[in-house]
Structures are given as C-alpha cells and as structure tokens.
C-alpha positions in Angstrom: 0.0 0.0 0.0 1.3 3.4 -1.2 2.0 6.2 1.6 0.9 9.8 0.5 4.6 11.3 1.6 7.6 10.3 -0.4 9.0 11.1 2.7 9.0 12.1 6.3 10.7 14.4 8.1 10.4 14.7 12.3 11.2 17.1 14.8 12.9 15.5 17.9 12.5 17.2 21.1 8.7 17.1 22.2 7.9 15.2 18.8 9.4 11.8 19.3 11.0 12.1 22.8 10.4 13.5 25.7 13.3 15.1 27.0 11.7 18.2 29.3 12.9 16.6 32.3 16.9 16.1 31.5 17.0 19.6 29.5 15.9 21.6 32.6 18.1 19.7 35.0 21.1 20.8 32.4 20.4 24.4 32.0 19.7 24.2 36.3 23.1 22.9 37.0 24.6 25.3 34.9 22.5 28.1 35.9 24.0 27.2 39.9 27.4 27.0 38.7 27.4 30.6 37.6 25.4 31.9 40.6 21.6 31.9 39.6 18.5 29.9 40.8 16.9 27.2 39.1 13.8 27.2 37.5 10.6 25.6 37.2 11.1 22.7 34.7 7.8 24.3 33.2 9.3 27.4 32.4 11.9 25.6 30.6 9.3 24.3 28.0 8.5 27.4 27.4 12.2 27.8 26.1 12.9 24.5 24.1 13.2 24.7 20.8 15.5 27.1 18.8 18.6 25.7 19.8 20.9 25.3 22.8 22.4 28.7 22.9 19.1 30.8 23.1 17.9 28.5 25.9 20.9 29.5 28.0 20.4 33.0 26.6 16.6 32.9 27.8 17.5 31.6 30.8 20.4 34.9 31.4 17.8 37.2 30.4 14.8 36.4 32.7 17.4 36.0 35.4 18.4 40.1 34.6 22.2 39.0 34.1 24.5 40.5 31.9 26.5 37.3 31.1 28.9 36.1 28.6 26.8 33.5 26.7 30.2 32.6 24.8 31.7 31.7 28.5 28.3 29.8 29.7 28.1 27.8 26.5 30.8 25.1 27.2 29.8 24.6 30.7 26.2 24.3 29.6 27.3 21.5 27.2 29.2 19.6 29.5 26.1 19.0 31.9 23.8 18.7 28.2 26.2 16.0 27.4 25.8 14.7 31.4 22.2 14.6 31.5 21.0 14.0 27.5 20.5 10.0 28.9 19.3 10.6 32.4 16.0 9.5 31.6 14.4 10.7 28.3 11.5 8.3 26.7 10.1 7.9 23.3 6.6 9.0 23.5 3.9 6.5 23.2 3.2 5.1 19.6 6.4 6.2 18.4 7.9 2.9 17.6 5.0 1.5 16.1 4.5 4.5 13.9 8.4 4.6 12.7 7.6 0.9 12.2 4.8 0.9 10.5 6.5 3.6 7.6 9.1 1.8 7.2 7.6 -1.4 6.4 5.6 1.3 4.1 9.2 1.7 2.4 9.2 5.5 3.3 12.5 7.2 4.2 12.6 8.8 7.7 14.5 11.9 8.7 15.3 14.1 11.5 15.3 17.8 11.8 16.2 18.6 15.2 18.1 21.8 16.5 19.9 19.9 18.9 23.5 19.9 18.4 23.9 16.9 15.7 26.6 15.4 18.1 24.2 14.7 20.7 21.5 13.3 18.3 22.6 9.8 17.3 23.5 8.8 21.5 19.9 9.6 22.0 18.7 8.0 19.3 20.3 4.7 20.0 19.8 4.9 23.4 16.0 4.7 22.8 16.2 2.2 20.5 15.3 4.1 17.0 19.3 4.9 16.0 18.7 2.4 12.8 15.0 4.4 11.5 16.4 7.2 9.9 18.5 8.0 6.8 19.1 11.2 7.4 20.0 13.1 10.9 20.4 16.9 10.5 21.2 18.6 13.6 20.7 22.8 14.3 24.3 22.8 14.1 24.7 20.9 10.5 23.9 23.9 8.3 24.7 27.7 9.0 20.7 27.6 9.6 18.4 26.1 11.7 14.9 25.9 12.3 12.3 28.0 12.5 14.1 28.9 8.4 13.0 26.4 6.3 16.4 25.9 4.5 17.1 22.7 6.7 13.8 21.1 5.1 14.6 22.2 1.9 18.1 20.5 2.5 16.2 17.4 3.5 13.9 17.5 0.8 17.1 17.8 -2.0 19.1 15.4 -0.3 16.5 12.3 -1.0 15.6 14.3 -4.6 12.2 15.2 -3.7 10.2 18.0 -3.8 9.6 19.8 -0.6 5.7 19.1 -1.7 5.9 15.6 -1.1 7.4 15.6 1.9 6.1 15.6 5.0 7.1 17.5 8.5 6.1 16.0 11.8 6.7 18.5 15.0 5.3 20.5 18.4 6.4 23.6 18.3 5.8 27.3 16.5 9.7 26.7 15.6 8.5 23.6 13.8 5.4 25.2 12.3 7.7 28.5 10.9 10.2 25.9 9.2 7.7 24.1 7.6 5.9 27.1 6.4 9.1 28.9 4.6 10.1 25.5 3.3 6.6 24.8 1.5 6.6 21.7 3.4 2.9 20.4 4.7 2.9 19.7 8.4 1.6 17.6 10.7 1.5 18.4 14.5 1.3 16.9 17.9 -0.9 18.0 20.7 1.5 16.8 23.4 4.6 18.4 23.1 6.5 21.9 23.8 4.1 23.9 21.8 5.5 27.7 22.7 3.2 29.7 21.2 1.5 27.9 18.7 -2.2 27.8 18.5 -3.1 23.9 17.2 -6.7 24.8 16.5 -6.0 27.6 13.8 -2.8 26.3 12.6 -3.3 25.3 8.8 -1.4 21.8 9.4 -3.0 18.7 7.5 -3.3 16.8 10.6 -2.6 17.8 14.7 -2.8 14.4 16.4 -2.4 13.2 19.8 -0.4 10.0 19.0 2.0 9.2 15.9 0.1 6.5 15.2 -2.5 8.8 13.3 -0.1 10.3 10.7 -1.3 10.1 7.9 -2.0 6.9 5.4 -0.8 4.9 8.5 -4.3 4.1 10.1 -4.7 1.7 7.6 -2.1 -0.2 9.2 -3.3 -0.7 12.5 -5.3 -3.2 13.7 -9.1 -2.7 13.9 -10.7 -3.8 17.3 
C-alpha cells in the first residue's frame, strides 16, 4: 500500500522524545554554577526549541544577568552531554509508527536543532538509531529551524520535492520551518508547543499520538 509522503521528516525534542525533564536539569546545573536559581522545569518548555544557545540566553535574560553567553556555552554543554541519557522516553506510539512507515518503504528523517553530536546517543539509546536515513542537527547547516532551509536541505538530499514531503513537530519553531520551506505539516498536541495555537494552525493533521499520521491508520489493527 502506497503512503501519501515520499518522505518524512520529524522534529525531535517534544515530537518523538520526551526530553523536558533532562533539559531543565542541564540548564539548572549550569544556571548554579554561575550563581543563579533554578527554575521551574515548566518554564523551561517554554524555552525548548530554537537551539541550545538561546535556551541558556533565555535563561540569562529572565534571570536580569548580563552574562557572557560565549563563557556559559561550554559549561552548559558539558552538563547537556551529562544529563542528555538521564532519563528521556520515546513517547507512546512512536515505535510503532516509525515501524509501520518503514515497512511502508518511506524514508525517515530528523530535523532537530539539537546539536547533531548529541543526536545519534539519544537516538540509539531509545532504541530508533537504525530508523532514519538522514539526521540533521541545528548545528549541520549555517541555519536552523524556524528557516525552512534545513527542510529544503532534507527535501534535495532524497531528490524530492519539498511538496511531497512531509514534517512532523510540536512547536511554532516547527510550524515556521515548515511554512518557509513549502513543506505540509503535521503536528502533535502533546509536546512543547511555545506559542502555537493547534486549533488555527493550517497543518494537515494535529494528532495526539504518531500512530494517526497520515495513510498509516490503515495499518493498524481494527478492534
């Protein structure tokens, strides 16, 4: 059975993991080791999503410090690195529906702004390291999400038209990227939305688990 995407393309963070919880405890260890207070692990969410350097820089700024972000950075990565495995999870449905495409014969991707590095460890970790052809990190290209020039990347790389491919994400970065590239989206309801309103968004699907993407609920057993 034919799947109406030549090819799909996820967001990471809040999409196919959920990594809130080892995020926050990163930026909170390096928020103490340079003299400021932690914060609430929902504030945090409210940050997630355009890369690792302006979460730090969010962090500086509600804090009112005038900080060196080029000084915080590689502290801030070291406790990333420390915590990226503490204890993320796949979110439910996700194996079956990375499953279920790629017995479909559709390519997967990942469009993730975390630093590329960090990607595959995750990836592996969880138990999903062998779905994906492609793994493009917010560090791979001079841009990053919310431009669309990483989906466009994505989209030439497999020699496909950004039409035919399909996004998967959470968040008003994801939602931005998809709408410079051309690229129809399809969104989640459970993840680190900042911003986005998932009622008026023009996405052709916002779904609560993977498992309704598009041309898979054919797939799945009827009750």
């Amino acid at each position: 059975m034919s799947h109406p995407y030549s090819l799909v393309v996820f967001d990471l963070d809040g999409t196919l993991v959920d990594s809130a919880a080892d995020i926050a405890e990163a930026l909170n260890r390096t928020l103490e080791d340079i003299g400021l207070v932690r914060v609430a692990e929902a504030t945090v969410l409210g940050w997630i999503g355009d890369g690792v350097r302006r979460l730090v820089e969010q962090a500086v700024q509600a804090a009112g410090r005038d900080i060196d972000l080029a000084e915080v950075m590689p502290t801030f990565m070291v406790h990333y690195r420390e915590c990226l495995l503490r204890s993320p999870r796949l979110y439910d449905g996700v194996g079956e529906a990375l499953a279920l495409l790629r017995a479909r014969g559709v390519p997967l991707a990942i469009c993730t702004n975390k630093p590329a590095a960090l990607v595959p460890p995750l990836l592996q970790h969880l138990g999903i390291g062998d779905a994906f052809s492609l793994v493009l990190g917010g560090d791979s290209l001079p841009q990053r999400k919310p431009s669309g020039e990483p989906l466009r990347h994505i989209a030439a790389h497999f020699g496909l038209a950004v039409g035919a491919c399909l996004m998967v994400g959470d968040s008003l970065t994801d939602y931005r990227a998809a709408e410079d590239a051309g690229m129809p989206i399809a969104l989640v309801r459970y993840g680190y939305p900042r911003g986005l309103d998932l009622d008026t968004a023009q996405a052709v699907a916002v779904i609560d688990d993977l498992r309704d993407l598009p041309g898979l609920a054919a797939d799945l057993p009827t009750a």
